[in-house]
C-alpha positions, 0 to 999 in steps of 0.5 A: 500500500506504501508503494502506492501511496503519493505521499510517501513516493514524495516524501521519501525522496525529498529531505521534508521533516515528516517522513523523519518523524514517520520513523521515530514515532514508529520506533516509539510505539514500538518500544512503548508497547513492550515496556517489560523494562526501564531500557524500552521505557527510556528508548521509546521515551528518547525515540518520542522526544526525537519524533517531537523535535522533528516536527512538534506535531509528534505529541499527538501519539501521547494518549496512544503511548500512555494506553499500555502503560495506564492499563496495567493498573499498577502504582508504578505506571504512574510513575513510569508515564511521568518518568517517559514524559520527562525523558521525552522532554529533556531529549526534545529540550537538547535538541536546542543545544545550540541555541542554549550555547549562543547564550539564549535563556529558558524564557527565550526558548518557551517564547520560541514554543509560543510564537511557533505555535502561534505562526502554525495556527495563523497559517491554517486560518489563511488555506483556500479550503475550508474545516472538514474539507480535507477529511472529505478528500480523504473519505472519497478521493475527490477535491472541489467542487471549488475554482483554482487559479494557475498563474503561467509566467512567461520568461522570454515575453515577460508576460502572465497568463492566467488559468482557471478550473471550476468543478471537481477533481481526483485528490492529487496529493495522495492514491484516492484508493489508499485513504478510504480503505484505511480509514475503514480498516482501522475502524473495524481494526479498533472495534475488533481490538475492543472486542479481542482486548488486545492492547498493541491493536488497540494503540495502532488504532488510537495513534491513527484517530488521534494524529488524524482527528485534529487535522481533520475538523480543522485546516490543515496541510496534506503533508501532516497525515502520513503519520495516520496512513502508516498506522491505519496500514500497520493497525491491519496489517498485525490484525490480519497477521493475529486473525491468521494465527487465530485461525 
C-alpha cells in the first residue's frame, strides 16, 4: 500500500521533516508497547522526544503511548508515564543545544514554543479550503467542487497568463484508493481490538484517530497525515497477521 501511496513516493525522496518523524514515532510505539523494562521505557521515551523535535506535531501519539502503560493498573505506571514524559522532554529540550550555547535563556526558548505555535495556527486560518474539507478528500478521493487559479509566467515575453478550473477533481496529493480503505480498516481494526482486548491493536488504532482527528475538523496541510496512513496500514496489517494465527 506504501508503494502506492503519493505521499510517501514524495516524501521519501525529498529531505521534508515528516517522513523523519514517520520513523521515530514508529520506533516509539514500538518500544512503548513492550515496556517489560526501564531500557524500552527510556528508548521509546528518547525515540518520542526525537519524533517531537522533528516536527512538534509528534505529541499527538501521547494518549496512544500512555494506553499500555495506564492499563496495567499498577502504582508504578504512574510513575513510569511521568518518568517517559520527562525523558521525552529533556531529549526534545537538547535538541536546542545550540541555541542554549549562543547564550539564549529558558524564557527565550518557551517564547520560541509560543510564537511557533502561534505562526502554525495563523497559517491554517489563511488555506483556500475550508474545516472538514480535507477529511472529505480523504473519505472519497475527490477535491472541489471549488475554482483554482494557475498563474503561467512567461520568461522570454515577460508576460502572465492566467488559468482557471471550476468543478471537481481526483485528490492529487495522495492514491484516492489508499485513504478510504484505511480509514475503514482501522475502524473495524479498533472495534475488533475492543472486542479481542488486545492492547498493541488497540494503540495502532488510537495513534491513527488521534494524529488524524485534529487535522481533520480543522485546516490543515496534506503533508501532516502520513503519520495516520502508516498506522491505519500497520493497525491491519498485525490484525490480519493475529486473525491468521487465530485461525
Amino acid at each position: 500500500m506504501l508503494s502506492l501511496e503519493r505521499l510517501f513516493i514524495s516524501f521519501s525522496s525529498t529531505s521534508i521533516l515528516d517522513i523523519y518523524l514517520v520513523f521515530f514515532l514508529l520506533l516509539s510505539i514500538l518500544l512503548y508497547s513492550h515496556v517489560d523494562s526501564d531500557v524500552k521505557l527510556l528508548g521509546g521515551s528518547v525515540a518520542l522526544g526525537l519524533a517531537t523535535a522533528c516536527k512538534l506535531t509528534g505529541i499527538l501519539a501521547i494518549p496512544s503511548l500512555m494506553i499500555p502503560i495506564i492499563m496495567r493498573r499498577k502504582k508504578s505506571a504512574w510513575k513510569q508515564l511521568l518518568l517517559g514524559m520527562l525523558v521525552a522532554a529533556s531529549v526534545y529540550c537538547l535538541s536546542y543545544a545550540r541555541f542554549f550555547i549562543v547564550g539564549r535563556s529558558i524564557a527565550d526558548f518557551l517564547e520560541l514554543q509560543w510564537k511557533m505555535l502561534m505562526f502554525q495556527i495563523g497559517r491554517r486560518y489563511r488555506l483556500p479550503y475550508p474545516p472538514g474539507r480535507l477529511l472529505l478528500t480523504l473519505l472519497t478521493g475527490i477535491v472541489g467542487p471549488e475554482t483554482r487559479y494557475t498563474i503561467y509566467a512567461d520568461e522570454i515575453s515577460k508576460k502572465m497568463t492566467t488559468a482557471t478550473t471550476h468543478g471537481l477533481s481526483m485528490a492529487p496529493e495522495f492514491n484516492p484508493l489508499t485513504w478510504p480503505l484505511s480509514f475503514s480498516g482501522a475502524i473495524i481494526s479498533f472495534h475488533d481490538a475492543i472486542k479481542i482486548r488486545h492492547m498493541m491493536l488497540f494503540q495502532l488504532c488510537i495513534f491513527f484517530f488521534s494524529f488524524l482527528t485534529p487535522f481533520s475538523i480543522g485546516q490543515s496541510f496534506v503533508w501532516y497525515l502520513p503519520p495516520s496512513l502508516l498506522f491505519s496500514i500497520c493497525s491491519q496489517t498485525f490484525y490480519g497477521e493475529y486473525a491468521k494465527g487465530q485461525g
